[in-house]
N, C-alpha and C positions, 0 to 999 in steps of 0.2 A: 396486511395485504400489500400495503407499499414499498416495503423491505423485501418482500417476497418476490414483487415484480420487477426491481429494480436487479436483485439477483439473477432472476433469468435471465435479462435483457443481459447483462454482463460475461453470462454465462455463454450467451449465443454469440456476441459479438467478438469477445475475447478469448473463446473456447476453442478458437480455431488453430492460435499458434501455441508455440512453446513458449515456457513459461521465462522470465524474464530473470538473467542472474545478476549477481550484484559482484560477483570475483571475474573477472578477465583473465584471459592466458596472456600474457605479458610476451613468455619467449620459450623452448621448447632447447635440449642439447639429449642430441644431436639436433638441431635444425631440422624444422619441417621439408620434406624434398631435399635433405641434404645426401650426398653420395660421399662414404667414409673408404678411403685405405683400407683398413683396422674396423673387426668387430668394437663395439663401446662396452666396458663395463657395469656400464649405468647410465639409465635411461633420468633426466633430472626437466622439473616442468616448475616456474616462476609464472606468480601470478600477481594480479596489482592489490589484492588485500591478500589477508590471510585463511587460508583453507582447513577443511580437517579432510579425515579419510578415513575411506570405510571399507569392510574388510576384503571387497575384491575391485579395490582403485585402480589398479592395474592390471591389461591384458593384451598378453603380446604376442603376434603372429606370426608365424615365417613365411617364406614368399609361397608356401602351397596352401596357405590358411589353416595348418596345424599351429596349438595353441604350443607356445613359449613359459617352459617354466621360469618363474622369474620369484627373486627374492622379498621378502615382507618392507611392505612400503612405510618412509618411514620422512619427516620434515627433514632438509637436507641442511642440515650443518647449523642446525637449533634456528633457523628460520620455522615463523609460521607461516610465510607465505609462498614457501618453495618446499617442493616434493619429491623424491625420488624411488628407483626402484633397481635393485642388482638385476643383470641380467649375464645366464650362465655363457660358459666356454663354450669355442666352437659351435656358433650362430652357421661359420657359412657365410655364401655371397646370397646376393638378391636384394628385394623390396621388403622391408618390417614395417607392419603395421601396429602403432600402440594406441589401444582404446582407452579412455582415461573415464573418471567421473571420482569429485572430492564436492565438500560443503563448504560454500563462503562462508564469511563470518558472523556475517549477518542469517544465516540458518537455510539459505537457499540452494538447492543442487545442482551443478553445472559439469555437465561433461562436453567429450569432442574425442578425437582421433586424428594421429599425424601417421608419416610414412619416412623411413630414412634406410637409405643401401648402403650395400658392401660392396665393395668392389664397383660393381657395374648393376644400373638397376635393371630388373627384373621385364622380359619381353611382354610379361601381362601381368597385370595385379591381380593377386588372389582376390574374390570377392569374400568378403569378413564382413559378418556379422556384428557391428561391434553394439547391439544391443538398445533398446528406448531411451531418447532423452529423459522421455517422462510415461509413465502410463496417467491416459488421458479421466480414467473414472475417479485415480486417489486425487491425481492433480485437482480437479472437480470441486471432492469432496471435501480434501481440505482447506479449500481457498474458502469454500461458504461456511466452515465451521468458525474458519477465521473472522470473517464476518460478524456472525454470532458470537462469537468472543470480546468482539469490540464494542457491540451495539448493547452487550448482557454486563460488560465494566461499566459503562457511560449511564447503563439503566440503575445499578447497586449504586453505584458512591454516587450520583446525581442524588436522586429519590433521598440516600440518606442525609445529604448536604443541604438539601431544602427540607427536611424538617427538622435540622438541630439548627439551622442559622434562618430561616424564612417564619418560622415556629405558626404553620397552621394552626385554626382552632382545631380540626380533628384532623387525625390520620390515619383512621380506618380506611380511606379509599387507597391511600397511598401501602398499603401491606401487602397487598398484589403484585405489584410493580417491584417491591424488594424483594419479595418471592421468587417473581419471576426473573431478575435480575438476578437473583444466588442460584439460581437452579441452573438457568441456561448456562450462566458462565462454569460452575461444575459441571455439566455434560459436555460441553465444547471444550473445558482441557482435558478431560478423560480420552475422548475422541481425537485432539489432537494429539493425546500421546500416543496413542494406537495405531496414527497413520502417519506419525513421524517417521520411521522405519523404511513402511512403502515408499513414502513419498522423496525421502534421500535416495532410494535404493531404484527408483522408477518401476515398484510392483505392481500389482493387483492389490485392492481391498482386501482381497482374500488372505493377504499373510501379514495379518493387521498381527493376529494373535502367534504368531508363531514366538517361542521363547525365545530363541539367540537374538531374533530380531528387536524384541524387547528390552534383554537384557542391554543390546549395542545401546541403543535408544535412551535409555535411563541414565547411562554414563558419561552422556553428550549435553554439550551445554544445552542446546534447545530442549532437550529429557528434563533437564536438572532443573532448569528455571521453571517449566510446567509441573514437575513435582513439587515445588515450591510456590506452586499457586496453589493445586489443591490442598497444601498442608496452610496456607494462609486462610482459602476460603471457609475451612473448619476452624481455626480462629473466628473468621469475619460471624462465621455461624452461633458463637459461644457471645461475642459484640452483639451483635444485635436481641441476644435473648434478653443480656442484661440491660441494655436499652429497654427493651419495652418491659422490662418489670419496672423502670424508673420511672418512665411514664406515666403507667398505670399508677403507681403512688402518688404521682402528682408532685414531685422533686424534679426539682433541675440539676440536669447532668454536671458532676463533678468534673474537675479538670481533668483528673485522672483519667477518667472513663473517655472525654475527648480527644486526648491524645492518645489513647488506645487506638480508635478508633482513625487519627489521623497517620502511626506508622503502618496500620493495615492496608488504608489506602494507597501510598507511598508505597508499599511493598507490592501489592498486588501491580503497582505500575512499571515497578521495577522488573516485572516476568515480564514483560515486556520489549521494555532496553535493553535489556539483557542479552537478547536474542534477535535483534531484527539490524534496522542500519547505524544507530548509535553506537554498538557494542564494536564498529570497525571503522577504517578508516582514521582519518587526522581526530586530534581532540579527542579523545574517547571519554575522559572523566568529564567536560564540559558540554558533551553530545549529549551523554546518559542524565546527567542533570537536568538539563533542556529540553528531554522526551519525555522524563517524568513529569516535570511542570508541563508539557503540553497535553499531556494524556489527562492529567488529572485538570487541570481546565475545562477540556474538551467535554471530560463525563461531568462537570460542577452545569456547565451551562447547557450541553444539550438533555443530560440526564434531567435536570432539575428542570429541563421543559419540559419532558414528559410528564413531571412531577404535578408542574405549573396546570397543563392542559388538563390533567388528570383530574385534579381538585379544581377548579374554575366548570367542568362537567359536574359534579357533584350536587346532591339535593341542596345543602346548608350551602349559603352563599361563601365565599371565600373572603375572607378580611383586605381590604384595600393595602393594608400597611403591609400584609405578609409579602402580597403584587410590589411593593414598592420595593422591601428587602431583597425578593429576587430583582427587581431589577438592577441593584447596586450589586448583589452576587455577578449578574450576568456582565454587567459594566466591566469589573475585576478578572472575568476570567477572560475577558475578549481582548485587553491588554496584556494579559500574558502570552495568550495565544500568538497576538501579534509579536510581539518580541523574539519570541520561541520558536514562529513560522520564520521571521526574516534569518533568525542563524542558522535553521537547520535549511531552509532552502539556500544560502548560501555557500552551507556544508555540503547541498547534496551539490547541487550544480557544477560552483567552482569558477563559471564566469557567465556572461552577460548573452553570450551567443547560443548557451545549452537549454537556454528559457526555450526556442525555437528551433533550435538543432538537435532536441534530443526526446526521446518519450518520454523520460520523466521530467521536463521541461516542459511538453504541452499536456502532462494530465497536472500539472505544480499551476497551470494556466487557468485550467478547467476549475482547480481545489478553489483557487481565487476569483473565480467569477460567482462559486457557488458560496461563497462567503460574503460577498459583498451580496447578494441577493439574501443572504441568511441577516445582517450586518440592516438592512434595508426595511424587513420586514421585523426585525428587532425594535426600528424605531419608530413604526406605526405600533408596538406592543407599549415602548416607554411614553407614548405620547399619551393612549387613552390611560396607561395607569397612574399619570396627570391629572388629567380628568378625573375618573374616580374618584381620586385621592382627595381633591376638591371640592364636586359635589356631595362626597361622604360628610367632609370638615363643614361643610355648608350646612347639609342636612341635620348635624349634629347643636349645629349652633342653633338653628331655626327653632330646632327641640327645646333646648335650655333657654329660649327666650319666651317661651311659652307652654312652660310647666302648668300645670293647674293649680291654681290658688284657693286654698282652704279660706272663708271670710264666714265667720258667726253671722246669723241674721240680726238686721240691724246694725252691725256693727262694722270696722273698717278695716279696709284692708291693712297691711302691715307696713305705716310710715306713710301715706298716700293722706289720711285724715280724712276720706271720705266716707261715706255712708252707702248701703244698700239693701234696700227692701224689697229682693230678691226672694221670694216662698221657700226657695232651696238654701240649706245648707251649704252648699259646694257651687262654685259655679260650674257653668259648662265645661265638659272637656274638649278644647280647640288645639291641642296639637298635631300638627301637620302630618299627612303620610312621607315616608321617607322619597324626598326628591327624584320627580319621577326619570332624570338622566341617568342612574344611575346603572339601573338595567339594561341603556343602552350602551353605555361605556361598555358594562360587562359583555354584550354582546360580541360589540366588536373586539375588546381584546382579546375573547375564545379565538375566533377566527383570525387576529394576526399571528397569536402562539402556536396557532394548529398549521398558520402557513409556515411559523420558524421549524415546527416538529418535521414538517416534507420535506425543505430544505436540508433540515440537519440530519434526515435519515441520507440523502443524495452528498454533504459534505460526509457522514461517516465511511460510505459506500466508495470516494474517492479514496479517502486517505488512505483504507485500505487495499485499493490498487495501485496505491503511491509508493506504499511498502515492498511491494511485490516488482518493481522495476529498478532495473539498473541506474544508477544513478548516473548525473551527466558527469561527476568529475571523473565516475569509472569507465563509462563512454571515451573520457576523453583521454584516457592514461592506455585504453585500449586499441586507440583510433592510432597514438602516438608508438604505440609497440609494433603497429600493424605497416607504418612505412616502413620498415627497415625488415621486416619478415615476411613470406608468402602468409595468406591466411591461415589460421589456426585449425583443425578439426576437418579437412578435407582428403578425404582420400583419393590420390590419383586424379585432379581438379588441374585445371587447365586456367593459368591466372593474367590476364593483360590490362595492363595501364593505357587508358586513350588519356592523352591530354586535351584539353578545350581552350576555343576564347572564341566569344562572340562578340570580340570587340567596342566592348564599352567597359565604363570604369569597374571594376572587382567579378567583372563578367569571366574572368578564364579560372582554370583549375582543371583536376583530371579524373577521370572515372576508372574505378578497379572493378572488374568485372571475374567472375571467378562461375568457368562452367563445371560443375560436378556430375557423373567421373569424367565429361570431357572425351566421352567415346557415342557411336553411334546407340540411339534408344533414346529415352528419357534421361532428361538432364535436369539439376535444378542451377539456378543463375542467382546469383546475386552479386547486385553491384551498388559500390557505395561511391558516392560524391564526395570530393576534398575540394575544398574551395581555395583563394588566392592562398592563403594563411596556413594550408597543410592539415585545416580542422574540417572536421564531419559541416558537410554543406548542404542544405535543404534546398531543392528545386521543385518548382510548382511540379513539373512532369519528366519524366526520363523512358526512353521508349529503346528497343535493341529490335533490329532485322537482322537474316540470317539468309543469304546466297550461295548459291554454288553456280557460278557461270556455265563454267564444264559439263556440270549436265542440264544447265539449264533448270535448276530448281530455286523458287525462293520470288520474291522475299517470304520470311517465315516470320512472324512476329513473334515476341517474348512474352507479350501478354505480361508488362509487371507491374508492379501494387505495389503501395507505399507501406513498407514493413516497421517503418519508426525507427528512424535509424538509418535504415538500406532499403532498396528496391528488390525485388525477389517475385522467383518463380519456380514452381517443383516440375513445371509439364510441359515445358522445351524438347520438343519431340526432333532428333536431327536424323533421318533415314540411312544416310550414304558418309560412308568415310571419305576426307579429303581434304582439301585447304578451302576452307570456307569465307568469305567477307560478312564481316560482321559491321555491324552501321551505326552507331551510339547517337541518335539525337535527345541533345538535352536543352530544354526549355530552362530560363533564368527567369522571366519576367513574362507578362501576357505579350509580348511583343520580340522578346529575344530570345531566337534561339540561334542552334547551329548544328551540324550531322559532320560526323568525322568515322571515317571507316577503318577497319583492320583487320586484318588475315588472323583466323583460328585456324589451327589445325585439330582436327577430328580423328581420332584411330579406332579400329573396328573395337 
């Protein structure tokens, strides 16, 4: 129920924009808005990791919005992170529009659209289709399967790490939760192979099954590495059988059989790295290392809560010592984890300012406060399983100090030399009931493992919205392509630089404001902040009015929202063509701000 509600809430809050990529467009040739002499032979798009491409990457327009045949897209010059495409003879003058969409490295789909002329551009831009970023139902669907994927790893290899290394007296309770853990995570890569397709391609559900779409799909590394999970979890399925016939014999598991058991895990992690932000970017052999040890971490210690919670519920008491061994497991994987979180967030970031200047910067905020509260509640778990572990050793002694003594009548006890004329045979039996702390220990540790189990389902819930965002150092290699170019993916967009200073120290920098298409109707706005330093700059608030003196209309407000990253708006309604004064007030601090104005011009 927690996992469930924590999904919709994600759902609802998150559901609203596009999804977040991890490849940037670096730089575009011909140049965005560039105006050529000379038709181009070929259309070439650089980006700051490496992309793949799918089989209608390219679509090109002429200035009456008839589609442009154009040649098989292809990496340009054995680059994987640049792309091209032939474009034929005899284009003609005017406006060209190129719709693009290719897959980062890390498995995520990203497109856009520029515009470049011949000759002289074009009196109006054709209006071009260039098609959905994302369709919003697969996006949906796969982001929750993804979920289920993470939570259904962490439930299998936890569950089986805490009963080869924690060794309960029974684990009858615990075969459910590995059940449940092999099944879900085989439904969720089936499912994800099914909506890889759509979901690169921005479909419907509906062409889950279509064959080409499949066949594309299987040949692609994200295919490949999910073919190689369900060909592992039919291994893992053949592992666990021979497990429990060992068990049931009552033998302890051979080396062999553990190591079996330990390259499945490893592997099943590696479908993973494979395919998300490790597999791209700097360091890749030291990334993929580093995501395997955090994944397999992650599912030792939140799985084996489950484990923990699961058996501590059960009729037969749970053995103190097993509580003790998870807690030295969990001690071990929380040191990994740290080691692992500090390089890959400094892999993702890249420097000190994207903690706060970037989204994946404040959800990397968010992962860390829910860890420290997981980290918190962990040691109200090690404290009572102290206790226990104590009043168990206590109760245990109490016992053997007062076993019942066999003494013949008349006769003495054994080495004491005295006598007793006792009617009975036996004396009384006086040993103690087992100390009565100890059910309360138990008590309490249920409820601080069940508070670790809510937190750990809210840390797995981040991290895999952690995955799902652009990284800060890609933020920042995108932000640094972006002074030297008009924006990426606009067509017919209307682009101004305000510069600022509110006159205090690190208080100036400039606003790029960019209305889309920059003609009378609805517009969407977005404008991003550069601070002193030329990098993406976070302001408490950023506000835009819109005047027309001449006819006397205005101010119009922009109504914008902090997009993570930029400020933005899709329903900037501007009525009348003309030169418009536009008013950029940006707040820095609860006390400083400053408004600086500038002429847009407006065409019908």
């Amino acid at each position: 129920m927690l996992l469930g509600t924590v999904l919709v809430l994600l759902l609802l809050v998150g559901g609203a924009g596009t999804a977040s990529a991890h490849a940037a467009l670096r730089d575009t040739d011909p140049r965005d808005g560039s105006v050529l002499d000379s038709a181009p032979r070929q259309v070439t798009l650089s980006f700051t990791e490496a992309v793949g491409l799918l089989d209608d990457s390219f679509r090109a327009f002429d200035p009456d919005g008839r589609r442009v045949s154009t040649g098989e897209a292809e990496h340009a010059d054995g680059r994987s992170d640049a792309v091209r495409v032939s474009l034929p003879e005899g284009l003609g003058e005017g406006t060209f529009t190129v719709a693009w969409r290719v897959v980062s490295a890390d498995s995520h789909p990203i497109s856009g659209a520029f515009t470049f002329s011949i000759g002289e551009p074009s009196a109006t831009t054709a209006t071009v289709d260039t098609g959905p970023a994302e369709n919003a139902a697969t996006t949906a669907l796969y982001d929750i399967v993804r979920y289920l994927a993470y939570a259904a790893l962490a439930l299998l290899i936890g569950t089986v790490v805490f009963v080869l290394l924690c060794r309960p007296a029974t684990v009858d309770p615990l075969r459910k939760l590995v059940l449940a853990g092999w099944w879900t995570l085989l439904a969720s890569s089936v499912a994800l192979l099914l909506l890889r397709g759509p979901y690169e391609a921005g479909t419907s559900p509906a062409t889950a099954f279509d064959l080409s779409t499949l066949e594309r799909t299987t040949t692609g590394r994200p295919g490949l590495a999910l073919l190689a999970r369900v060909a592992l979890l039919a291994a893992t399925a053949v592992f666990l059988r021979v497990l429990v016939r060992v068990r049931q014999r009552g033998d302890r598991e051979k080396p062999a059989l553990l190591a079996a058991g330990g390259v499945l895990a490893v592997g099943l992690s590696l479908t993973w790295a494979a395919a998300e932000h490790a597999s791209a970017g700097i360091q890749v052999p030291v990334a993929m290392t580093s995501s395997v040890l955090h994944l397999l971490a992650m599912s030792a210690w939140l799985g084996g809560l489950a484990a923990l919670l699961t058996s501590l519920q059960a009729a037969q008491p749970l053995p103190a010592a097993t509580v003790a061994r998870f807690s030295r497991l969990a001690f071990a994987s929380v040191s990994v984890l740290t080691v692992t979180g500090v390089y890959q967030s400094w892999r993702g970031l890249g420097s000190w300012d994207a903690f706060t200047g970037t989204s994946y910067g404040r959800i990397l905020i968010a992962k860390v406060g829910a860890v420290v509260l997981l980290l918190v509640a962990a040691g109200y778990s090690r404290r009572w399983t102290g206790r226990l572990l104590l009043a168990e050793a206590t109760s245990e002694v109490k016992v053997a100090e007062q076993v019942p003594v066999r003494v013949p009548v008349g006769g003495s006890a054994p080495g004491d030399g005295s006598t007793d004329d006792a009617p009975d045979d036996v004396r009384p039996d006086t040993s103690p009931s087992p100390s009565s702390s100890s059910p309360s220990y138990r008590r309490r540790l249920r409820r601080s493992v069940l508070a670790e189990v809510t937190v750990g389902v809210a840390v797995l819930v981040i991290t895999t919205v952690l995955t799902t965002t652009l990284p800060g150092r890609s933020a920042a290699e995108a932000a640094e392509a972006a002074k030297d170019a008009p924006v990426p993916g606009v067509i017919s967009a209307s682009t101004t630089t305000v510069p600022f200073d509110v006159g205090t120290p690190g208080g100036h920098g400039k606003v790029q404001v960019t209305l889309e298409p920059g003609r009378v109707g609805e517009n969407t706005v977005q404008a991003v902040v550069f601070g002193p330093d030329d990098g993406f700059a976070i302001v408490p608030e950023l506000r835009l009015a819109f005047s027309l003196p001449s006819k006397d209309i205005g101010p119009l407000n922009a109504e914008l929202t902090d997009q993570g990253g930029y400020w933005g708006t899709n329903n900037l309604n501007l009525p009348i063509a003309g030169t418009w004064t536009m008013k950029v007030t940006v707040r820095v601090s609860e006390v400083d701000q400053v408004s600086v104005s500038r002429k847009v011009k407006i065409g019908q």
